[in-house]
N, CA, C and O atoms as a CHARMM CRD file, in Angstrom:
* protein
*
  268
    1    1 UNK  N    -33.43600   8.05800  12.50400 PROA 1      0.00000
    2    1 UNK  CA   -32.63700   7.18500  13.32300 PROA 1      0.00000
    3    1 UNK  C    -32.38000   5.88000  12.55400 PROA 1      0.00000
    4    1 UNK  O    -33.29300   5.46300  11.84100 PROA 1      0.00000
    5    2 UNK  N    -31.18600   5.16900  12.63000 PROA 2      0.00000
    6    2 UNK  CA   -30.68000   4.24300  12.08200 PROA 2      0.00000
    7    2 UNK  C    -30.88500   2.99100  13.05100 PROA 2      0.00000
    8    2 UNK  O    -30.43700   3.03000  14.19700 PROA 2      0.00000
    9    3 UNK  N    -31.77500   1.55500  12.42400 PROA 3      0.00000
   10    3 UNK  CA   -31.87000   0.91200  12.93100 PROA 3      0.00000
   11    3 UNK  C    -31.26700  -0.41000  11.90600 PROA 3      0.00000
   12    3 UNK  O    -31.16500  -0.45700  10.68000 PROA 3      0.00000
   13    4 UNK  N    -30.94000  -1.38800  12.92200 PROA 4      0.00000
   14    4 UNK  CA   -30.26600  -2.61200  12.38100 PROA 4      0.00000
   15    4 UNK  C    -30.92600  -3.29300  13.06800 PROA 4      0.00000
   16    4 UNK  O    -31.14100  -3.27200  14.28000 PROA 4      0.00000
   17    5 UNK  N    -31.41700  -4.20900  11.91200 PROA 5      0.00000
   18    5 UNK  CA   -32.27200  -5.74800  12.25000 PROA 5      0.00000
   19    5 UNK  C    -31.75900  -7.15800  12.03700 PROA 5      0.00000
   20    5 UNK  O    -31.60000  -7.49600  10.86400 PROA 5      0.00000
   21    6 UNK  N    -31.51600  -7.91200  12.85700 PROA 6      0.00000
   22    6 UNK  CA   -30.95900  -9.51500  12.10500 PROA 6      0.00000
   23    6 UNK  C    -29.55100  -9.53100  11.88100 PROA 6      0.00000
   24    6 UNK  O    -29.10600 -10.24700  10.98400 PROA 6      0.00000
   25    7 UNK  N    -28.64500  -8.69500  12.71900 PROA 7      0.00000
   26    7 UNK  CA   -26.74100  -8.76400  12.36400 PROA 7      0.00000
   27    7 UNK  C    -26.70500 -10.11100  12.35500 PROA 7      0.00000
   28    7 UNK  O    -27.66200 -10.45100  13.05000 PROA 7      0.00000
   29    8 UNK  N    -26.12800 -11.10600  11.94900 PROA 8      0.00000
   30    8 UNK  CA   -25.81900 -12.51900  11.78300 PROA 8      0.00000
   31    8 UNK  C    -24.42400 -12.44500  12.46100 PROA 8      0.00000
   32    8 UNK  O    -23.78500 -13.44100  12.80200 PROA 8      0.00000
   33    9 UNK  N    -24.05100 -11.25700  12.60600 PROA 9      0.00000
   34    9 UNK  CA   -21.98500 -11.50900  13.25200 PROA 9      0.00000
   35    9 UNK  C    -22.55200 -10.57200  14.62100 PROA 9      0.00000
   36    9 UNK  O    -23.17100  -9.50900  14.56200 PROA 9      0.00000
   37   10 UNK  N    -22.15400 -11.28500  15.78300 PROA 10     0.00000
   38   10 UNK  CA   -21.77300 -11.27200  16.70800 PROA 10     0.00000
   39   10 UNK  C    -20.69200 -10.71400  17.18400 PROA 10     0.00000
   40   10 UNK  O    -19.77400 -11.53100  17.11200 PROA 10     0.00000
   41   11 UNK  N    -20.29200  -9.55100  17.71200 PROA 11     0.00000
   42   11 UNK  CA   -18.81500  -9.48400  18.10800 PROA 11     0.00000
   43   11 UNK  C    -18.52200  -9.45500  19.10800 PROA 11     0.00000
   44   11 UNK  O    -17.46700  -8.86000  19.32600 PROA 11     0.00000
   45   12 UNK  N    -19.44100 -10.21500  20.59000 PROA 12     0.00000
   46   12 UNK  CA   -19.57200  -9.91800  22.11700 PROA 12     0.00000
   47   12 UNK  C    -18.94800 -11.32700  22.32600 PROA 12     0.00000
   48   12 UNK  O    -19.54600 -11.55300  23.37800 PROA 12     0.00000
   49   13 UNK  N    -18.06300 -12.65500  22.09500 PROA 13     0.00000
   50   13 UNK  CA   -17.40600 -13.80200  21.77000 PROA 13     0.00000
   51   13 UNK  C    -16.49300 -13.84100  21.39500 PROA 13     0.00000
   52   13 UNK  O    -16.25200 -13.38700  20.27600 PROA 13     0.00000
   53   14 UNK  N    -15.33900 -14.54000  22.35100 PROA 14     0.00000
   54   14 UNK  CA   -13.96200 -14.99800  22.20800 PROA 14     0.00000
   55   14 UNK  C    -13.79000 -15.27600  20.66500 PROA 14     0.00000
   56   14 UNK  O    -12.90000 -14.76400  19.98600 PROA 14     0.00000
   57   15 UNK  N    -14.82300 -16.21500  20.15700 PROA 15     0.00000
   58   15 UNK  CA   -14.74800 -16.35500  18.68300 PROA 15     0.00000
   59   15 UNK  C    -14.57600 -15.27000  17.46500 PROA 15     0.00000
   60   15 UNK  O    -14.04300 -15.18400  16.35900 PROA 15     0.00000
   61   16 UNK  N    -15.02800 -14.82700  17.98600 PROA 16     0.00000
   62   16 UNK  CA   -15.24400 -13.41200  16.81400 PROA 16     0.00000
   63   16 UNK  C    -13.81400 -12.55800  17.10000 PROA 16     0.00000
   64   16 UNK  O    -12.88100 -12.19300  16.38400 PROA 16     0.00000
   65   17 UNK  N    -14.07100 -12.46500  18.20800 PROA 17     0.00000
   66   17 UNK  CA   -12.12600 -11.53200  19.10200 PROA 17     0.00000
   67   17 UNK  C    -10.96100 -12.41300  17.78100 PROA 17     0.00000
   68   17 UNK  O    -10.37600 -11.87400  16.84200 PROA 17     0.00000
   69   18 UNK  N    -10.95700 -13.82700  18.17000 PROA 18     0.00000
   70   18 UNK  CA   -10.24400 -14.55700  17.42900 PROA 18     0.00000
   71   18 UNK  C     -9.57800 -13.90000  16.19900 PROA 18     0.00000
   72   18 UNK  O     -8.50300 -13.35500  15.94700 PROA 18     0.00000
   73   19 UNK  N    -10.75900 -14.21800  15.53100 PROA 19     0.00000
   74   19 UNK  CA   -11.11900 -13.65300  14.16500 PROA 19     0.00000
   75   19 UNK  C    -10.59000 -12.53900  13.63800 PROA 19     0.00000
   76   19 UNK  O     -9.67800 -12.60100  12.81500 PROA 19     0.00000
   77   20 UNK  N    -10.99300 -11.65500  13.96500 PROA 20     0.00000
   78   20 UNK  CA   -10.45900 -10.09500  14.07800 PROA 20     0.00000
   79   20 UNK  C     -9.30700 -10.18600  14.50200 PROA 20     0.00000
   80   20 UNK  O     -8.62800  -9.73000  13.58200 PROA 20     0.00000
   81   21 UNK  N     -8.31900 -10.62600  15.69800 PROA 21     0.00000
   82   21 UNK  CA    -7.48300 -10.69200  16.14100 PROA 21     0.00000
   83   21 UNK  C     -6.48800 -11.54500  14.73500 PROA 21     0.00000
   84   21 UNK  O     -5.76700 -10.92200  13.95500 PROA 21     0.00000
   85   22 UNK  N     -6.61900 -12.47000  14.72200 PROA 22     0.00000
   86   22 UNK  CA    -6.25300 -13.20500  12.99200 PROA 22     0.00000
   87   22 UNK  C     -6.61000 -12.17200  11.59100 PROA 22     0.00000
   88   22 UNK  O     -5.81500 -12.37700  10.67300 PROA 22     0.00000
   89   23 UNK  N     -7.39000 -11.39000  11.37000 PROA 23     0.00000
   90   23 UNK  CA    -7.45800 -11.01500  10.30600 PROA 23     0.00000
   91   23 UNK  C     -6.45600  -9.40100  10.15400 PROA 23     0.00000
   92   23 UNK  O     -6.03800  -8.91500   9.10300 PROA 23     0.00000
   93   24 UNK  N     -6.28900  -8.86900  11.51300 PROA 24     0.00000
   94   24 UNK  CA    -5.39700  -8.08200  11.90500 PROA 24     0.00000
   95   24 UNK  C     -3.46100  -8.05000  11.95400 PROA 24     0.00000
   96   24 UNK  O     -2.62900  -7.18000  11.69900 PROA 24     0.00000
   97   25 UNK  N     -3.38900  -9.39000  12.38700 PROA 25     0.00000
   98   25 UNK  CA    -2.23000  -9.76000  11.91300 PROA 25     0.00000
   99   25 UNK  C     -2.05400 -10.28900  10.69900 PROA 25     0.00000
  100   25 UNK  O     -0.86300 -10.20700  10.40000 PROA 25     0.00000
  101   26 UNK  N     -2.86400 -10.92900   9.63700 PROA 26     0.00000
  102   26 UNK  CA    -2.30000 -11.00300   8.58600 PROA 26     0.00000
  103   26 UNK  C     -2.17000  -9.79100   7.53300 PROA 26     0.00000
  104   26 UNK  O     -1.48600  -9.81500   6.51000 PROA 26     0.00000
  105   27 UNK  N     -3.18900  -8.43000   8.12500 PROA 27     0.00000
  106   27 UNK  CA    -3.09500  -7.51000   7.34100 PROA 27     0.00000
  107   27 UNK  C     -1.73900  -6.68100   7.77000 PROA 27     0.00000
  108   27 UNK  O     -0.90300  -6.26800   6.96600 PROA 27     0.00000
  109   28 UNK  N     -1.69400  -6.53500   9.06200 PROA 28     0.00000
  110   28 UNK  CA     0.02900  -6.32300   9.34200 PROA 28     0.00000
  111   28 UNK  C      0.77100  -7.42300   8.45000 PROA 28     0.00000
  112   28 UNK  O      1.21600  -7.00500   7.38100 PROA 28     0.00000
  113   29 UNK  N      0.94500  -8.65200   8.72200 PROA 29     0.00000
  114   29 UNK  CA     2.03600  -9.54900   7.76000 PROA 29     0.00000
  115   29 UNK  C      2.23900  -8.71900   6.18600 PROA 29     0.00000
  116   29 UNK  O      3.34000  -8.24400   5.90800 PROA 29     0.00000
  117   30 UNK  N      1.14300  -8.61700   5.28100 PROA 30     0.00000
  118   30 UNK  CA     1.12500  -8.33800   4.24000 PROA 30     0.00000
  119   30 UNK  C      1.74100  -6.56800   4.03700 PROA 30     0.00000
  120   30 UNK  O      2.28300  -6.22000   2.98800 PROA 30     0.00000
  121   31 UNK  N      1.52500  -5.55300   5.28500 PROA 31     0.00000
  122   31 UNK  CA     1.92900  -4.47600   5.18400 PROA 31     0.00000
  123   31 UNK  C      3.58600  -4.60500   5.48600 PROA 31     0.00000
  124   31 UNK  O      4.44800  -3.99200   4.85600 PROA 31     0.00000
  125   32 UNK  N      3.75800  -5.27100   6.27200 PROA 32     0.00000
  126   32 UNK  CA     5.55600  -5.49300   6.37700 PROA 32     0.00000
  127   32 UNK  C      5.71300  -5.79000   4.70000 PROA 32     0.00000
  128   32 UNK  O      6.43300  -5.09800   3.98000 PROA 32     0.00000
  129   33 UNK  N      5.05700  -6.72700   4.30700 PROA 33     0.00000
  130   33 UNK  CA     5.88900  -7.68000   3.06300 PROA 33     0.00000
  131   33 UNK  C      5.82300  -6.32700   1.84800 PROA 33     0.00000
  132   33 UNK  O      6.69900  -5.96900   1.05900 PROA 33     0.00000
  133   34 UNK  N      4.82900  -5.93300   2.00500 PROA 34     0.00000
  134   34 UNK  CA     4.51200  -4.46500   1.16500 PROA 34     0.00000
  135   34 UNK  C      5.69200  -3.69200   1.13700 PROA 34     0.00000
  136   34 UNK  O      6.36200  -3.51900   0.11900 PROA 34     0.00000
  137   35 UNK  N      5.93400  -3.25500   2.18500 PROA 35     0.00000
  138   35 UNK  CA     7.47600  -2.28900   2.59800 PROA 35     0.00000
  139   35 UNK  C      8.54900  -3.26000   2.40900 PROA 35     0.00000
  140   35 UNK  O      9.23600  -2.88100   1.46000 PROA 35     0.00000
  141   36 UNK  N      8.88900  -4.10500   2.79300 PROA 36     0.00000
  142   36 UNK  CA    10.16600  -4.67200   1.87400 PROA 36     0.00000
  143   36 UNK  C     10.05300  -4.86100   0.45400 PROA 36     0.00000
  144   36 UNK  O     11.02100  -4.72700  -0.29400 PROA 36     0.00000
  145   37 UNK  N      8.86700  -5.17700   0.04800 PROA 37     0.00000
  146   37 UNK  CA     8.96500  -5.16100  -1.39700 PROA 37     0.00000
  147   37 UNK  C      9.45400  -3.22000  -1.87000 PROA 37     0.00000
  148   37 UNK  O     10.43700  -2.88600  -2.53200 PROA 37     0.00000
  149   38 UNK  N      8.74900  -2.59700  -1.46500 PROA 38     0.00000
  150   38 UNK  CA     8.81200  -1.16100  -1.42800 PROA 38     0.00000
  151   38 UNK  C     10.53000  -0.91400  -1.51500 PROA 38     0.00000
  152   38 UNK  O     11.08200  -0.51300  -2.54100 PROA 38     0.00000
  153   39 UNK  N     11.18600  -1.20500  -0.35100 PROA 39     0.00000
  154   39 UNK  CA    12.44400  -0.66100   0.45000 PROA 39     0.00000
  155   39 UNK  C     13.50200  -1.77000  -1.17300 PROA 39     0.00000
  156   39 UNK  O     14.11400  -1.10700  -2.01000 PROA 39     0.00000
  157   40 UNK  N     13.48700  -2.96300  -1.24400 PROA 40     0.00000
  158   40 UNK  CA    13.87400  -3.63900  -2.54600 PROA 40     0.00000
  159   40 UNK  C     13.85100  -3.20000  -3.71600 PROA 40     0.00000
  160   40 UNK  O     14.71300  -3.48700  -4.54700 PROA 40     0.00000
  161   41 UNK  N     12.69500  -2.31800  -3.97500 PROA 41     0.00000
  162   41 UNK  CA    12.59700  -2.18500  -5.50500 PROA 41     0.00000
  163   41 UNK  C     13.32300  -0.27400  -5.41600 PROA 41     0.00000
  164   41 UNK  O     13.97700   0.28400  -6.29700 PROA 41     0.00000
  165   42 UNK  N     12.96800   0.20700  -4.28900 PROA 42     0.00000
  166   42 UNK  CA    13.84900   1.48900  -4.54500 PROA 42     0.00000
  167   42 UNK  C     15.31900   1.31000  -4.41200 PROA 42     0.00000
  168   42 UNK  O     16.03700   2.18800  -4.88900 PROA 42     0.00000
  169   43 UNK  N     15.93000   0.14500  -3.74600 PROA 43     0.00000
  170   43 UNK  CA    17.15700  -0.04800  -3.61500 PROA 43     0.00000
  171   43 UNK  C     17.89700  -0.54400  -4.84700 PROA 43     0.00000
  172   43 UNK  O     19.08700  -0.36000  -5.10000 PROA 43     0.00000
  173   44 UNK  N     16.70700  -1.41900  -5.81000 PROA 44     0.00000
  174   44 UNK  CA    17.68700  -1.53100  -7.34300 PROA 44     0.00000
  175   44 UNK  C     18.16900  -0.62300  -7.91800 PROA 44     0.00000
  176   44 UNK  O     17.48400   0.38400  -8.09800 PROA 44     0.00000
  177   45 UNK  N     19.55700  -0.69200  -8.41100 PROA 45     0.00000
  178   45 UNK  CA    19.77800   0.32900  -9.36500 PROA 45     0.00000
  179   45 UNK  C     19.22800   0.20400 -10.38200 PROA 45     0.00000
  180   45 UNK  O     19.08100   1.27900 -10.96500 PROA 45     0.00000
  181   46 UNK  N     18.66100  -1.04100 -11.12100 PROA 46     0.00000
  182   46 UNK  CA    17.93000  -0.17000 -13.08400 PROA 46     0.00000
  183   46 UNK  C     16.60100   0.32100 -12.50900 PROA 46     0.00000
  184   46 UNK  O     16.02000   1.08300 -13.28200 PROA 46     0.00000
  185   47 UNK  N     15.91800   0.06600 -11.26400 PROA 47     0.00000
  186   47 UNK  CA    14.65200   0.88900 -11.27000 PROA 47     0.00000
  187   47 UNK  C     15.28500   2.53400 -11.05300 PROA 47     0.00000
  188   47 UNK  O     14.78600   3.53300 -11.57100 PROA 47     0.00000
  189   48 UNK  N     16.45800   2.51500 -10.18500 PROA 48     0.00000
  190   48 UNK  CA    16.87600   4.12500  -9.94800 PROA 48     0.00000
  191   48 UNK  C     17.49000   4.68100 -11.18300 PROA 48     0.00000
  192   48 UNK  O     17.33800   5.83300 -11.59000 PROA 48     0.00000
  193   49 UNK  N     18.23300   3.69900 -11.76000 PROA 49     0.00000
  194   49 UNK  CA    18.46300   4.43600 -13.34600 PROA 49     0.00000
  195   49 UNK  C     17.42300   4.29400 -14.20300 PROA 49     0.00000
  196   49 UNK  O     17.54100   4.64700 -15.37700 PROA 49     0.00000
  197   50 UNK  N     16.37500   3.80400 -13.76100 PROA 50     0.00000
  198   50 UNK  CA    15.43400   3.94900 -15.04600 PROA 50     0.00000
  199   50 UNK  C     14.29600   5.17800 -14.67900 PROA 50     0.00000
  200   50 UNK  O     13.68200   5.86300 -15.49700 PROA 50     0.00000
  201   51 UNK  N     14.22000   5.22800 -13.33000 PROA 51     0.00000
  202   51 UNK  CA    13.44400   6.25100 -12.74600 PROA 51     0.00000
  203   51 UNK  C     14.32900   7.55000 -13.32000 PROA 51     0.00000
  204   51 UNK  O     13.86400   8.28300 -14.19200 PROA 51     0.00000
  205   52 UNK  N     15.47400   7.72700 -12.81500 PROA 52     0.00000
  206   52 UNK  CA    16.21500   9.37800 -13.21300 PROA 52     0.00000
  207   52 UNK  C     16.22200   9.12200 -14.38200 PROA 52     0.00000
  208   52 UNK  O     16.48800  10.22900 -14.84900 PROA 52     0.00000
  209   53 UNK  N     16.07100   8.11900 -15.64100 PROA 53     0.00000
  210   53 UNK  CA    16.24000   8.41300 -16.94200 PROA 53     0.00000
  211   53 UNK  C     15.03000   9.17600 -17.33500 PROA 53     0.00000
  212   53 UNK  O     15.12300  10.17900 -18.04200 PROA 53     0.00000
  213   54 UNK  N     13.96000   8.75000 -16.91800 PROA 54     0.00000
  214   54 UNK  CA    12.16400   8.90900 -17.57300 PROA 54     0.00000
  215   54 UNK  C     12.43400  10.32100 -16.78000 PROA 54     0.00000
  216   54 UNK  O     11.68900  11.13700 -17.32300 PROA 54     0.00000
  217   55 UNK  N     13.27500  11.05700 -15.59000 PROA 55     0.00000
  218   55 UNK  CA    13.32300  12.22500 -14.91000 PROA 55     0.00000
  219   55 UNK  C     13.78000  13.08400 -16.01600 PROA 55     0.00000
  220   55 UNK  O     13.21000  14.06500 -16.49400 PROA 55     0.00000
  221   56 UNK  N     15.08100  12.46400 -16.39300 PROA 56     0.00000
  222   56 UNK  CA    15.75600  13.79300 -17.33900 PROA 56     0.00000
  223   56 UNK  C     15.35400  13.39500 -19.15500 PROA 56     0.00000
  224   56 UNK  O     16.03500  13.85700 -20.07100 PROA 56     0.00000
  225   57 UNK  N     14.39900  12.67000 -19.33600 PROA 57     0.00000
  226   57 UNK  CA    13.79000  12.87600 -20.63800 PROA 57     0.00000
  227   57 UNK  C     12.55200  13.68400 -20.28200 PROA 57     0.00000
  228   57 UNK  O     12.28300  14.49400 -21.16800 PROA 57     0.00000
  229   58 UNK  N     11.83700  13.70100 -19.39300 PROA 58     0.00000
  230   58 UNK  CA    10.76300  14.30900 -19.47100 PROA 58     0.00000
  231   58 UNK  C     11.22500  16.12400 -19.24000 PROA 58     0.00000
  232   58 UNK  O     10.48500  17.03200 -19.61900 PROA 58     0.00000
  233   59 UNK  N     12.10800  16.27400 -18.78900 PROA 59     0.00000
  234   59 UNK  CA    12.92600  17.70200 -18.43400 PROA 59     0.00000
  235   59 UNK  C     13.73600  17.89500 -20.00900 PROA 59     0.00000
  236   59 UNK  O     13.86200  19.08500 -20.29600 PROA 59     0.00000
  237   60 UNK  N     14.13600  17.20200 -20.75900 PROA 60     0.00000
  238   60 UNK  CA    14.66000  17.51700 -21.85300 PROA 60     0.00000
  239   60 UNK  C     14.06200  17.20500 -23.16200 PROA 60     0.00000
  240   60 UNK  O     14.61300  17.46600 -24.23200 PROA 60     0.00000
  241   61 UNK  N     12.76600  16.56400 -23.02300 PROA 61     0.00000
  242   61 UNK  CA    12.01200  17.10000 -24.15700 PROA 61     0.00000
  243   61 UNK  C     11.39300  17.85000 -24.40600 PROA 61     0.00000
  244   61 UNK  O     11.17200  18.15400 -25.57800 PROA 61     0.00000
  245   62 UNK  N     10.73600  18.59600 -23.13800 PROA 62     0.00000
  246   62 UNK  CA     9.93700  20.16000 -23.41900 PROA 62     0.00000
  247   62 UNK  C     11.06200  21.20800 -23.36500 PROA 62     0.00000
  248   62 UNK  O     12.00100  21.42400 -22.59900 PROA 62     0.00000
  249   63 UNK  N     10.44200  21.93900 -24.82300 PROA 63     0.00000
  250   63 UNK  CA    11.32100  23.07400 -25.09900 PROA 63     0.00000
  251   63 UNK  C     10.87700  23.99200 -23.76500 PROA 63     0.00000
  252   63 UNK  O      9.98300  23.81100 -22.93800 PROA 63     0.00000
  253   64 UNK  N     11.75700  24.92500 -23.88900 PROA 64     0.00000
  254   64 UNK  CA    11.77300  25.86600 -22.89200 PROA 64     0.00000
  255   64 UNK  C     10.49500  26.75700 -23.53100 PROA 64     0.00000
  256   64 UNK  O     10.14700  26.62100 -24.70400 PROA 64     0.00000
  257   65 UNK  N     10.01800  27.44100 -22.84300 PROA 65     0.00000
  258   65 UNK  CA     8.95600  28.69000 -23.39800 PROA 65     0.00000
  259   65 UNK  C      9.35900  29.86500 -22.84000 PROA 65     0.00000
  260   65 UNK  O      8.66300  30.81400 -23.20100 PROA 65     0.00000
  261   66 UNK  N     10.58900  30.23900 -21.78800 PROA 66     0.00000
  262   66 UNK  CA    10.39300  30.89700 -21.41000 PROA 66     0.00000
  263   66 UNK  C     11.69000  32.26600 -22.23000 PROA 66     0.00000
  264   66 UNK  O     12.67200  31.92700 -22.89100 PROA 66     0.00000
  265   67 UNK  N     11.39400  33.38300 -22.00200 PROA 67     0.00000
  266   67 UNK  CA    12.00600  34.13600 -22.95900 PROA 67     0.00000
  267   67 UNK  C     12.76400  35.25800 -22.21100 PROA 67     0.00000
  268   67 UNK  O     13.41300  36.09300 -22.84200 PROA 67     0.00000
C-alpha cells in the first residue's frame, strides 16, 4: 500500500483552485499559439516548396530495385 507523508500542496483551497485554474489557461494560451504557429508555417509556400522538394529528391535518388 502506498502511503504519503508531509504533502506541502494542499488542493482542498480557493488558492490552490486559483492556481491550477491559471496554470490551465496559460497552457491552453500556448496550445492556441502552437496551432497558429502550426496552421502559418504549413500555409508558406517555401516551407511547401521546400517540403515537396526534399519529397521528390528523396523518391528520385533511390534507384529502383525492382525488376
Amino acid at each position: 500500500m502506498v502511503c504519503f507523508h508531509d504533502n506541502p500542496e494542499k488542493y482542498n483551497n480557493p488558492a490552490m483552485l486559483h492556481n491550477i485554474d491559471q496554470e490551465m489557461l496559460r497552457c491552453i494560451d500556448l496550445d492556441d499559439r502552437l496551432k497558429a504557429m502550426d496552421q502559418e508555417i504549413t500555409m508558406n509556400p517555401q516551407f511547401v516548396q521546400k517540403s515537396m522538394g526534399s519529397q521528390d529528391d528523396d523518391s528520385g535518388n533511390k534507384p529502383s530495385s525492382y525488376s
